[in-house]
C-alpha positions as CSV (number, residue, x, y, z in Angstrom):
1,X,11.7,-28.9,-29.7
2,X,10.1,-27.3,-26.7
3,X,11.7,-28.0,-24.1
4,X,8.8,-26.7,-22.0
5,X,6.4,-29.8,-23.2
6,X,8.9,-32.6,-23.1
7,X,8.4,-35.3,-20.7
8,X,8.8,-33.4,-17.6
9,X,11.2,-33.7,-14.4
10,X,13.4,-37.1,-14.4
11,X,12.8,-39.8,-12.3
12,X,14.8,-40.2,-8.9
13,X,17.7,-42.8,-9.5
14,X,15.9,-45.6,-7.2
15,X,12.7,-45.7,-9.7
16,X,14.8,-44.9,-12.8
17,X,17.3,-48.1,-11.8
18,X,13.8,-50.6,-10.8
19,X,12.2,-49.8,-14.6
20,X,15.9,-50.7,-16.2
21,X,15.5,-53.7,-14.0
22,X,12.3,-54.6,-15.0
23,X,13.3,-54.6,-19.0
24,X,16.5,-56.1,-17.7
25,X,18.6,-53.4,-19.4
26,X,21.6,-51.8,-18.4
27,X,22.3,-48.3,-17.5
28,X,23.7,-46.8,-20.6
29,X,26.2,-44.5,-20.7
30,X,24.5,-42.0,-23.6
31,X,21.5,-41.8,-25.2
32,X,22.1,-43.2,-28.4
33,X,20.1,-44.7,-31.1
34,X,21.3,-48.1,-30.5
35,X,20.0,-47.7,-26.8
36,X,16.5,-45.7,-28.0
37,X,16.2,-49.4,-30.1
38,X,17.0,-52.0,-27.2
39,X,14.7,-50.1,-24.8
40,X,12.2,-49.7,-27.3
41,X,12.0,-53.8,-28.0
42,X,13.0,-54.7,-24.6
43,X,9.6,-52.0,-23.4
44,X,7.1,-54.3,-26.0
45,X,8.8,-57.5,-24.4
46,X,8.4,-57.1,-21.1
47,X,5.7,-54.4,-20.2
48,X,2.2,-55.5,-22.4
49,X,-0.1,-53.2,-23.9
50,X,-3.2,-53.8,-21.8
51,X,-6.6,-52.6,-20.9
52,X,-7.1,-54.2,-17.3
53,X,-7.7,-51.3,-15.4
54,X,-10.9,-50.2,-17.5
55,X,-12.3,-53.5,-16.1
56,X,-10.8,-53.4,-12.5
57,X,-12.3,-50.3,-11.7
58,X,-8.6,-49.3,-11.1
59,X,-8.1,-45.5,-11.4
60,X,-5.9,-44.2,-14.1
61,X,-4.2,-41.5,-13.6
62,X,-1.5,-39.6,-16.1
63,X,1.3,-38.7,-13.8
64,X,4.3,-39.2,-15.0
65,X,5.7,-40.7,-11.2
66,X,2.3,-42.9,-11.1
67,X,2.8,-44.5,-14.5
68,X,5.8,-45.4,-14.1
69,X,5.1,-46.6,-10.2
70,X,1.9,-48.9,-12.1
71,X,4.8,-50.6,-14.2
72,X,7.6,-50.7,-12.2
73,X,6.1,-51.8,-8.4
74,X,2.4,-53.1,-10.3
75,X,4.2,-55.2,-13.0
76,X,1.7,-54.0,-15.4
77,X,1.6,-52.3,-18.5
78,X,-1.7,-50.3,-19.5
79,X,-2.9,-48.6,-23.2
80,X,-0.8,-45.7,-25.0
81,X,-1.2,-43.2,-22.7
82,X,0.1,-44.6,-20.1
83,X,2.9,-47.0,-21.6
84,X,4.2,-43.8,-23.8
85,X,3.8,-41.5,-20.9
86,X,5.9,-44.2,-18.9
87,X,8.4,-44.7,-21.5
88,X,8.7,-40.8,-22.0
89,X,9.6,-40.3,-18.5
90,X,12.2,-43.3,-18.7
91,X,13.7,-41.9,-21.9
92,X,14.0,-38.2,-20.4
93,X,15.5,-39.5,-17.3
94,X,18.3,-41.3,-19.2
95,X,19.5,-37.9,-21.1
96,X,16.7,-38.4,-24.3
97,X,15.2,-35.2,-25.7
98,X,11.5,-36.3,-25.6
99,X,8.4,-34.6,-27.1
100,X,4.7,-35.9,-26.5
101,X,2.7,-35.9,-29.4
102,X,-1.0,-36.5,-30.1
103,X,-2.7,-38.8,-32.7
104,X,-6.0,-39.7,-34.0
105,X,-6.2,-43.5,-34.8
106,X,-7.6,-44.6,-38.2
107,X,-11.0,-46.4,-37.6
108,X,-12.5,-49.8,-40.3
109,X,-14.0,-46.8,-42.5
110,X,-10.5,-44.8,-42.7
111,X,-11.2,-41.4,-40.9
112,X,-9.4,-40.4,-37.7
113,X,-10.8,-40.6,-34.7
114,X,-11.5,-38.7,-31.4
115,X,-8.3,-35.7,-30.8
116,X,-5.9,-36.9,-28.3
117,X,-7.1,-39.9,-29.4
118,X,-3.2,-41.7,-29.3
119,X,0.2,-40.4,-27.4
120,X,3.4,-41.3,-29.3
121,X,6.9,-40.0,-28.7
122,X,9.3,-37.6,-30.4
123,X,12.9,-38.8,-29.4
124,X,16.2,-36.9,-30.2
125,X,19.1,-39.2,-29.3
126,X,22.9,-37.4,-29.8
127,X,24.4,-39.5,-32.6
128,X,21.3,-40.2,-35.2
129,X,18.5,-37.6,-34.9
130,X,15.2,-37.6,-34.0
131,X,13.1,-40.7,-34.0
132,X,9.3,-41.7,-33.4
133,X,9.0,-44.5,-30.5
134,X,5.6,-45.8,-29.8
135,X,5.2,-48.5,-27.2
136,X,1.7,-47.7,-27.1
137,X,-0.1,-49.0,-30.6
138,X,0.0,-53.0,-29.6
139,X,0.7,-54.7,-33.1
140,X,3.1,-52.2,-34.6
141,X,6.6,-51.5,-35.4
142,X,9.2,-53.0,-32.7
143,X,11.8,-50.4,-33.4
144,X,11.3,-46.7,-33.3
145,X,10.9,-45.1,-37.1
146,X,13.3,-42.5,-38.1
147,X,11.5,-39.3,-37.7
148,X,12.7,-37.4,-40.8
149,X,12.7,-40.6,-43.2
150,X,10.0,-40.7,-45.9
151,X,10.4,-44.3,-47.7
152,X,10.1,-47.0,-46.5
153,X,11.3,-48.3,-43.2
154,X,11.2,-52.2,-42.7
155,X,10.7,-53.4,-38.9
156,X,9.7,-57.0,-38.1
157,X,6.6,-55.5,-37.3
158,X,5.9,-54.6,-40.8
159,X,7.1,-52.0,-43.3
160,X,6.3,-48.4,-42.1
161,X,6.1,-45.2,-43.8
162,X,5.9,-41.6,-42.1
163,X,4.1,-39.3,-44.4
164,X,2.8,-36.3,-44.8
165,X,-0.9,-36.1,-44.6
166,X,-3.2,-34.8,-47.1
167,X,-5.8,-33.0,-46.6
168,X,-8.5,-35.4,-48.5
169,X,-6.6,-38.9,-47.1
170,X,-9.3,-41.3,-45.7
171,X,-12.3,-39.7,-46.4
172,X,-11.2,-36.1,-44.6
173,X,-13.0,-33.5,-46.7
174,X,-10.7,-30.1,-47.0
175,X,-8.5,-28.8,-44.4
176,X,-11.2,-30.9,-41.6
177,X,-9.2,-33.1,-38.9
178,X,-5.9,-31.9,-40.2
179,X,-3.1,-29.3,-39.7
180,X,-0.1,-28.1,-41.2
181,X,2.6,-30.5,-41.0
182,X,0.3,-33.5,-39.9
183,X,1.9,-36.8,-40.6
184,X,0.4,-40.4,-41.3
185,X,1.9,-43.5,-40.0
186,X,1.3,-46.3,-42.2
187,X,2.3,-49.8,-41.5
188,X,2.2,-52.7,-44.5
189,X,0.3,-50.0,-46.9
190,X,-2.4,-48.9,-44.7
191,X,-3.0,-45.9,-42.3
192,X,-2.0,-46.4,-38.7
193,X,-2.7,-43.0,-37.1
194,X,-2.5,-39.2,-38.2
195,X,0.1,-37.4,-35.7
196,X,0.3,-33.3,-35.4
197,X,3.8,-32.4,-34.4
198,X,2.7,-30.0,-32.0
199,X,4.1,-30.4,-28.7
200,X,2.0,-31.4,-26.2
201,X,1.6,-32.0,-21.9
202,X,0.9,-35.4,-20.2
203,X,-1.8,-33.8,-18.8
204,X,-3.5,-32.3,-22.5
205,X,-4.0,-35.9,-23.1
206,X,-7.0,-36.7,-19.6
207,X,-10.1,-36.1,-21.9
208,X,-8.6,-38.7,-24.1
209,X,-7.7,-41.5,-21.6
210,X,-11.2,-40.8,-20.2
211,X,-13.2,-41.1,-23.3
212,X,-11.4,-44.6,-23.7
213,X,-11.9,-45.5,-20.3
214,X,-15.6,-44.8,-20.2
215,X,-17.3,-44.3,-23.8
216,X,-19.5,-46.8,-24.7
217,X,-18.1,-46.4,-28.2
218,X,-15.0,-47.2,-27.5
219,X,-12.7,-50.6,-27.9
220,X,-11.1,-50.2,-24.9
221,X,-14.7,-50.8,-22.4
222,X,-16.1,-52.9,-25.4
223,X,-13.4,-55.9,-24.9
224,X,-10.4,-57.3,-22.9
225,X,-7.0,-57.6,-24.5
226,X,-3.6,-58.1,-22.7
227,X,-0.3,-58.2,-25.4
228,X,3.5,-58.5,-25.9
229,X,5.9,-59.4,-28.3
230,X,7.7,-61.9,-27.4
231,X,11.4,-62.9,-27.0
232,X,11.9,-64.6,-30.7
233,X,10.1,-61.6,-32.1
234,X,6.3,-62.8,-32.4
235,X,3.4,-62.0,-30.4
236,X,1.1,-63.5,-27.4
237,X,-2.3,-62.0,-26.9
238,X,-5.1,-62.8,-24.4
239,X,-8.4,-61.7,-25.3
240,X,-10.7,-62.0,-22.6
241,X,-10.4,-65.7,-22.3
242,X,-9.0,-66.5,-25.4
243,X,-5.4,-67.4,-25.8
244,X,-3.5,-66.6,-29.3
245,X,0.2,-67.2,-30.0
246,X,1.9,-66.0,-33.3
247,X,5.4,-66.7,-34.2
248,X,7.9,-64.5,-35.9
249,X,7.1,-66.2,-39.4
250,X,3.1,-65.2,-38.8
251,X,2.2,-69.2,-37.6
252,X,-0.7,-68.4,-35.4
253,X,-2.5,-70.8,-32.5
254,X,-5.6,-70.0,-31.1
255,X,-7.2,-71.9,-27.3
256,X,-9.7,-70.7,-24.9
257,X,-9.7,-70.9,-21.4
258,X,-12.2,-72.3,-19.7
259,X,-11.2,-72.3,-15.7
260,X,-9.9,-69.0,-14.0
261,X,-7.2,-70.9,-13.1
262,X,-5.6,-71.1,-16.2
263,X,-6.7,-67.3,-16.9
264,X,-5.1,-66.3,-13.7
265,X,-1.9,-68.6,-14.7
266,X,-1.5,-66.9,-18.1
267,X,-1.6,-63.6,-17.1
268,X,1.1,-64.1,-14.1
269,X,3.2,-66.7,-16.3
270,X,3.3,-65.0,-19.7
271,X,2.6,-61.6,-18.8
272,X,3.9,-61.2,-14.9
273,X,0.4,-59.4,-14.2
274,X,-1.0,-60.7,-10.7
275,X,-4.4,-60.6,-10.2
276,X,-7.0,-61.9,-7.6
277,X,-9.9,-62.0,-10.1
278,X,-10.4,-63.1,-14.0
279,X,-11.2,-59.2,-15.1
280,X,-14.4,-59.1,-17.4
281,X,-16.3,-57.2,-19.5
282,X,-18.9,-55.4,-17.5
283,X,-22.3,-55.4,-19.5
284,X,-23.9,-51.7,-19.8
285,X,-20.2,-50.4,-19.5
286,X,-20.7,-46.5,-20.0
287,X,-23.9,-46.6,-20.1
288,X,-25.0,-46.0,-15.8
């Protein structure tokens, strides 16, 4: 790896000890691949994948110190850049070998989308080798995915694959939106996200994170979404105002919201995000 793109200078031991806290995991004493995999569940417990800030107004900003500072003294989470940027800096302060990498997220009619389109993590632990860890995705695999692994690799998340990707996959004509070496993550049979395994800088991914945050095209201004797993392995999610629970074994409930109240409740009581206001959709989003 190059060392020179890995998630950059550690965190100070006051921050570093207040995000353990907040997974409520214990200092470890190396970084192994059993402690890559309890952080890595423990992160998609505790911190959601969220969108909030596109809606706030709230600035986003990829720092390594501020990302972290959003989870650890915010109690929020955020989207991949700035849960995988978070996580990266974690990882690297606890001894991990971390490389940012860059996807491109498979859209409905299979081709991959904007560059620097997703941030995912290349993680080198000292007993088991490299591994991919990706807090950032939502819905995806709750253990990180042996890096050098071709077949399959069952998760209760699904059963992942890491491929290598071919020039014509998902409608890419010829060498087009691909390099050498390229990988596909595919979850459950079905494309995830092309990944280059160049090495890359927090800071390569701002035209990304500000396309998502401000493109009219994209899902992130378009709608509200706050998600975790949860503690027996399934998965709460609140869209907006609309409240869906899915146990382990798939068993889905579905409620809306009707007073702020209960919005406000939700997102404090199920998610530990405080907020003053019910964040909403603002119409004409990207388009002033």
């Amino acid at each position: 790896m190059d060392s020179a793109q890995v998630a950059s200078a550690p965190l100070d031991s006051a921050l570093l000890d207040a995000y353990l806290r907040r997974l409520g995991v214990a200092y470890p004493a190396w970084p192994t691949a059993d402690v890559l995999r309890e952080l890595h569940v423990r992160h998609l417990q505790t911190v959601p994948f969220e969108n909030l800030s596109v809606h706030l107004g709230e600035e986003i900003v990829l720092e390594e110190r501020r990302l972290v500072e959003k989870v650890v003294e915010g109690g929020r989470g955020g989207f991949c850049y700035e849960l995988n940027g978070a996580f990266g800096a974690l990882l690297a302060g606890l001894g991990f070998d971390v490389t940012l990498l860059a996807g491109r997220v498979y859209g409905e009619e299979g081709r991959p989308g904007i560059p620097y389109d997703h941030l995912a993590l290349r993680v080198r632990t000292v007993d088991a080798g490299e591994w991919l860890a990706d807090v950032g995705f939502g819905a995806h695999s709750h253990g990180p995915l042996r890096w050098e692994h071709r077949g399959e690799q069952e998760d209760p998340g699904g059963v992942f694959r890491i491929v290598e990707a071919r020039a014509d996959a998902a409608g890419v004509k010829g060498e087009a939106g691909r390099s050498a070496g390229d990988l596909d993550v595919v979850r459950d049979g079905s494309r995830q996200y092309r990944l280059e395994v160049r090495p890359r800088a927090l800071g390569d991914f701002a035209a990304g994170a500000w396309w998502h945050r401000t493109s009219p095209e994209s899902h992130f201004t378009r709608s509200l979404v706050c998600s975790r797993v949860t503690e027996d392995g399934g998965r709460i999610t609140l869209s907006g105002r609309r409240l869906k629970t899915t146990t382990a074994d798939g068993v889905s409930e579905e409620r809306e919201l009707e007073r702020d109240e209960e919005v406000l409740a939700v997102y404090r009581e199920r998610f530990g995000i405080r907020l003053e206001r019910v964040p909403a959709v603002r119409a004409g989003w990207g388009r002033e």
